[in-house]
N, C-alpha and C positions, 0 to 999 in steps of 0.2 A: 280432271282428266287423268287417266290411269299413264302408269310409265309406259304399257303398251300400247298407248293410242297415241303418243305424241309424236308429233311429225320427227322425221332424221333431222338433225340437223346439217346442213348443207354448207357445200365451199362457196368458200368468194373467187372468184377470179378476174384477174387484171391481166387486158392484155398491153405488152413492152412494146410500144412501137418505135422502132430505133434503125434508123438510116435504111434499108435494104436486107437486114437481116441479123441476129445477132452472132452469127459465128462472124469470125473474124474476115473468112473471104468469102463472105455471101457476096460479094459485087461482084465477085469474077466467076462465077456459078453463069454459066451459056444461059441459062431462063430468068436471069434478073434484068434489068434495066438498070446500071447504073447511077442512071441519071432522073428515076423517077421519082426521089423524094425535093426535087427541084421545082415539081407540079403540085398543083393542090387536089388534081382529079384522084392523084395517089393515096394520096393521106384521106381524104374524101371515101374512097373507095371503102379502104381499112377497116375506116371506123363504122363503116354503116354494116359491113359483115360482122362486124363487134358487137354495135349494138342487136341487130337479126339473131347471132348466137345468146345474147344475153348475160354477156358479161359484163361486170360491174361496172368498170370504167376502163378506160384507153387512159397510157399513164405515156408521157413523155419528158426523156431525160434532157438536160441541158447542160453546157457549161458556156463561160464567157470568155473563149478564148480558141484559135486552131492551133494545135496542139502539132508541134515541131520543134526543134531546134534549130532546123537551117532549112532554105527552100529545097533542097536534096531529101530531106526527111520528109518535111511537108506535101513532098510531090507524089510520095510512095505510100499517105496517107490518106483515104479516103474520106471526105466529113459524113458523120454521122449526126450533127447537129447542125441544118441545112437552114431552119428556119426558127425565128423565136417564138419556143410553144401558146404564151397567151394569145398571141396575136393569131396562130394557128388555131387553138380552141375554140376561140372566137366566130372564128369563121366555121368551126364543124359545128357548134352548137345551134347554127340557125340551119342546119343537114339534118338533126338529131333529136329525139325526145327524151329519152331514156338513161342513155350511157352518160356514165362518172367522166368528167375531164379535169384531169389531174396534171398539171404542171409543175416540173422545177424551177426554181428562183431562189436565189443565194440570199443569205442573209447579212453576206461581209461584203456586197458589193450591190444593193438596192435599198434606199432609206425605208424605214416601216413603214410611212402614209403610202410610198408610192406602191409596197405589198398590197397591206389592207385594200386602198382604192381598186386597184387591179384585178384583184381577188372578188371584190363585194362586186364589181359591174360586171366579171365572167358571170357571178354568181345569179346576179339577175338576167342577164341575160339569158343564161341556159336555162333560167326555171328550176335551179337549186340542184349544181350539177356540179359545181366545181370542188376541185381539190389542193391543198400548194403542200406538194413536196420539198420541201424547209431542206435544204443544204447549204452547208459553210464555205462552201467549195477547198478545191484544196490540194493548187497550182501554182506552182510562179505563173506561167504562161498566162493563168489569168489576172495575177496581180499586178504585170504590168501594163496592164489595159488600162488600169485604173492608178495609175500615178507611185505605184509601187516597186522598190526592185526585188522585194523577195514577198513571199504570202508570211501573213502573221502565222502565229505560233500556233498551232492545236488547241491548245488552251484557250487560247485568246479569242478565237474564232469561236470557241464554243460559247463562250461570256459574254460573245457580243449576240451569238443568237439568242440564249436565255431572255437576255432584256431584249430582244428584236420582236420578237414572238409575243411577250406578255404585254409591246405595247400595240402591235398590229390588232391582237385580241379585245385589247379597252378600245382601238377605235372600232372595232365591230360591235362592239356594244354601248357607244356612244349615242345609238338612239334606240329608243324603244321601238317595237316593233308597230307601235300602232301611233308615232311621232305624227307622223302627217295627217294633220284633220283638214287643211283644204279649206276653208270656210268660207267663203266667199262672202255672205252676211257681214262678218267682223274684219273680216280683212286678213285673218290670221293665217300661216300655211302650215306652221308650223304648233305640237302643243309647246310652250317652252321648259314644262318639266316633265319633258319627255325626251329630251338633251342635257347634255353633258360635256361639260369639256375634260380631256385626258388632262392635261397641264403635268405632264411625265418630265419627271427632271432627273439624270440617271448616270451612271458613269459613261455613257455612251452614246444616249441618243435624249435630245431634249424636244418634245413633241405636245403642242397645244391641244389638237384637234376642235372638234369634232367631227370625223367623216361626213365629208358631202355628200356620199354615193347615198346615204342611210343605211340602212342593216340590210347583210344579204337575206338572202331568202331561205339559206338554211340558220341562220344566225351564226354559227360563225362555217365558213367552206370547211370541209375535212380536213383535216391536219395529218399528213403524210410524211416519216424520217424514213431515211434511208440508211443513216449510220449505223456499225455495230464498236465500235469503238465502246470504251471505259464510259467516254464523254458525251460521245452518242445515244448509246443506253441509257444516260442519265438523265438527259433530252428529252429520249422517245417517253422512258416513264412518266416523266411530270407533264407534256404536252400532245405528243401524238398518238391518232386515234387509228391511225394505218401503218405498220413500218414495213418496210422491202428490206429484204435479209436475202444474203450468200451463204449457203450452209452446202456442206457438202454430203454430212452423213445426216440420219434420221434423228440419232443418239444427241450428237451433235446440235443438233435443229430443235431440239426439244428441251435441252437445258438451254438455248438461249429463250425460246419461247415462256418457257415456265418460268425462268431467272427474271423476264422483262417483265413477267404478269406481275411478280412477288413485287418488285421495285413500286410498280404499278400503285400495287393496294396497300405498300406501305406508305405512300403521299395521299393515301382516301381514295382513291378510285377505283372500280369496282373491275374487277378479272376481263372483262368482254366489252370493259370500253378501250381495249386494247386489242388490236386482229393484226397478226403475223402473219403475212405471206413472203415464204422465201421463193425468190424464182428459180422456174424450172425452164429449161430447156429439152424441147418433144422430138428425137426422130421417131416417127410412127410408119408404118405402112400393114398391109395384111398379113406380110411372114415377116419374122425376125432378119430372116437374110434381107430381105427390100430395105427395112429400116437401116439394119447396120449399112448396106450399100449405100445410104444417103448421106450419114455421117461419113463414109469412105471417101464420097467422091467429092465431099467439101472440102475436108484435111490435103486433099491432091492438090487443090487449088494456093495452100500456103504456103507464101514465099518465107522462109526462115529469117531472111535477112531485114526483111521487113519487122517480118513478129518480133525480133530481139528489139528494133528501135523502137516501137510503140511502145514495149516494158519498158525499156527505159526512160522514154518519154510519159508514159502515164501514172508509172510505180519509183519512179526515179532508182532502177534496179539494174543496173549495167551489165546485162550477160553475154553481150556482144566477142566478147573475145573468150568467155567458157570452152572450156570443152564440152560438147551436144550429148558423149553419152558419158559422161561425166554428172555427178550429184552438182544442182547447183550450190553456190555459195549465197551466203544468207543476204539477204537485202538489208539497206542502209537504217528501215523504219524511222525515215523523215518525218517533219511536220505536214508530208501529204495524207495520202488515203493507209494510214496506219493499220484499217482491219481489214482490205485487201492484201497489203501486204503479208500481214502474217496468215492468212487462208492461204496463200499460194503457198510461201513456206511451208508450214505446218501442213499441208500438203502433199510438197514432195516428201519432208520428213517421213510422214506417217508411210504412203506410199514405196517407197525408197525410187522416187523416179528421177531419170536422169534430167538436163536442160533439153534435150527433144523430145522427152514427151510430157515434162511440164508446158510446154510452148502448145503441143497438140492438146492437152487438159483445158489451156487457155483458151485457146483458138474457137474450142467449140462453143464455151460460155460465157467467156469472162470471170472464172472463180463460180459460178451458177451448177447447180445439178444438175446432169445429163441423164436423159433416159431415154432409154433406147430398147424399141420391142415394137408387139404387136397392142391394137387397142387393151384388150386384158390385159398384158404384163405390162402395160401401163400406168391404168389406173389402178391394177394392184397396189403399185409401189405409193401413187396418190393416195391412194385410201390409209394404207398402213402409217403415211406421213400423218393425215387427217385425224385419224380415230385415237393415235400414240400421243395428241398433243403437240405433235412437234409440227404442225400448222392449222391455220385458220382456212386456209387456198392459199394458192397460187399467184403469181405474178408470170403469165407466160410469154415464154422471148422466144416466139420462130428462130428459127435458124435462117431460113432465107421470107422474104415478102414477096408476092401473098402465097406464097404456095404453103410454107410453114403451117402460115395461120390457119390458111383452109386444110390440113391436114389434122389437125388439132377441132374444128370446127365438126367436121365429116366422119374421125374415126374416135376421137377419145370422149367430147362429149356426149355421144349419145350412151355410150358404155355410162359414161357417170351419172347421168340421167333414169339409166337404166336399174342401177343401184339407187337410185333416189339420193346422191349425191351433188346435183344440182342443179338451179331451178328449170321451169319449163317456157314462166313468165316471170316478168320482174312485179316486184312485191310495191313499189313502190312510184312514184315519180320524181324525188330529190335523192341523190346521190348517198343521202344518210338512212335515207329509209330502205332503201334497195342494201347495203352496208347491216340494216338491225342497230344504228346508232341514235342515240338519243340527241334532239335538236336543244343546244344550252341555251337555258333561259335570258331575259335582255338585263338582268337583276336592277327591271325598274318593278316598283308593289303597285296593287291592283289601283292605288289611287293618285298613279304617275311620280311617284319621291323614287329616288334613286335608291336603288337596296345596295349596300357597297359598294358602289360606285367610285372608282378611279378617279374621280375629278367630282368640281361642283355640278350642279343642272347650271342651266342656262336661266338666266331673268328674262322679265318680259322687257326688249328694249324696243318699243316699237318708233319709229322715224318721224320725224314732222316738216312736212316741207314749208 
């Protein structure tokens, strides 16, 4: 095939489903429902317009904690993690054929068998759909849920995930894919060298296995990071096969995209088993004035007094007594979300903006790019992202639910469709194959002996009554 006959290569895109909307006061937007991510018809809804547009997968954030300091702060805070995502996925995937289901789950506050298990039964369940977006978390608020009075250290957090990952993985590989022969004849269910035990003994976590669930259905569910941290980064290279990134510029977005590839191939792995989507947030309509009008009449909605407490409760960044058209002052860069933080900073630096319209920069994304126009000046800026390197697609966060998403469904994909930017049908039916990733082998060899194998096979031990 000649270089001109070969198909475009086309975006991924993930849509963010998250509380009622991602700007900060999508709830008090007159045409939301506050209270409808409290229902499942809601979330139900979402995803089945998700899968209908053909987007990759529906990605849901988590943490393990409501985020306040005092019920005064708590009251003035809306949850956006209303419900725990497997448990929701679960339920969408018997909705659903198609679409990626991608959940968070911490790596500093769920033992590995309990990931891997969790993971491998979405994974069958959905018919090879799932995803676990791998976070450290990285709260006090959440580590005192868990017997803690302050969160472990950045570092430490991260060392625990390194070993959390590498053992969740050997128990997904703990059976070969064709383990179960069922015999009925011999009695046998299992083959026995077709099992494995992990017998992982580690600075951290000591784990026997072998997964009961067996191997998922993609062999191992997608592996999804969210960090950009030093540590983060170091993470995504050696184990995720999806990372969500904050970038604000193009420039920006491409040296991390490219820096993460290099990281990438210098552990053996090959440039494209690695896809960067940074998100984006869409005001869209037919004229540029409609759009900015949408973004305008969110911003009206933001109580300042509120916005300062959520920084300082989610950035641990105390701008509460700043001056508003004043620069702010630099945040503490705690053992929290360290590459948030310095985005916002470096941010206003770059910018030279004051603490009110850093809070309005916030408000709209969270640290996320905003873009704002008509469908073309849209996906111009998409494509330009796309074609420069500086993404694989998207990760798209409405501003408000469903309207957001149906604005994005109605006016910007058909434009990128229209470019041959992407798809019409899904290419696939597991989450990996719609992605263009390659399903890792069970490294058992064709004559059942474990191919380096984590642990021994299993013997035949069979019972006698």
């Amino acid at each position: 095939m000649t270089d001109t006959a070969r198909p475009r290569r086309q975006m991924r895109l993930g849509a963010f489903l998250f509380g009622v909307g991602h700007h900060a006061a999508a709830w008090r937007h007159p045409d939301v429902d506050p209270q409808a991510p409290f229902r499942f018809d809601y979330w139900l809804d979402l995803a089945r317009k998700a899968e209908a547009a053909k987007f990759d997968a529906v990605f849901l954030a988590d943490n393990v904690a409501l985020f306040g300091s005092s019920p005064e702060t708590i009251a003035y805070t809306p949850p956006v993690y209303t419900g725990e995502p497997l448990t929701l996925l679960a339920a969408l995937a018997t909705h659903t054929s198609h679409i990626g289901l991608i959940a968070t789950v911490s790596t500093t506050y769920l033992a590995p068998y309990h990931v891997a298990r969790k993971f491998a039964a979405l994974d069958q369940l959905s018919g090879g759909r799932a995803g676990w977006n791998l976070v450290t978390s990285g709260s006090d608020a959440e580590a005192a849920n868990f017997g803690l009075d302050r969160q472990l250290s950045h570092d430490n957090r991260y060392q625990i995930a390194t070993e959390h990952v590498e053992v969740v993985k050997a128990l997904w590989d703990s059976f070969a894919d064709d383990a179960v022969i069922a015999d009925k004849a011999s009695g046998r269910f299992y083959d026995p060298a077709k099992l494995r035990l992990v017998n992982h003994e580690g600075e951290h976590f000591r784990v026997r296995g072998p997964l009961q669930t067996g191997r998922p259905v993609q062999g191992h569910p997608v592996i999804v990071q969210a960090g950009s941290s030093q540590d983060g980064q170091k993470l995504a290279a050696a184990t995720a096969e999806l990372v969500f990134t904050a970038q604000q510029s193009r420039l920006a977005s491409r040296a991390f995209v490219q820096g993460l590839k290099d990281k990438a191939e210098a552990l053996g792995r090959a440039r494209d088993d690695v896809l960067v989507l940074p998100g984006v947030t869409i005001y869209v309509a037919p004229t540029r004035e409609e759009a900015e009008a949408k973004l305008a009449r969110l911003h009206d909605f933001v109580d300042m007094g509120g916005a300062l407490q959520s920084i300082r409760t989610f950035l641990e960044w105390d701008l509460t007594g700043a001056d508003l058209d004043a620069p702010p002052p630099p945040p503490p860069f705690t053992e929290g979300w360290q590459s948030r933080q310095k985005l916002f900073y470096d941010l206003a630096l770059e910018e030279g903006l004051t603490v009110r319209q850093l809070v309005s920069r916030m408000s709209a994304a969270r640290g996320h790019l905003v873009l704002v126009g008509t469908p073309a000046e849209v996906v111009d800026q998409l494509e330009e992202w796309f074609e420069s390197g500086a993404a694989d697609g998207f990760n798209i966060l409405a501003p408000i639910f469903p309207q957001g998403l149906d604005d994005v469904i109605e006016l910007v994909l058909p434009e990128l469709r229209r470019r041959g930017l992407f798809r019409h049908e899904y290419e696939g039916r597991t989450l990996r194959e719609n992605l263009g990733l390659a399903r890792p082998a069970d490294g058992f060899s064709a004559d059942g002996a474990a191919d380096s194998a984590p642990g021994p096979a299993l013997t035949d031990r069979r019972s006698h009554a």
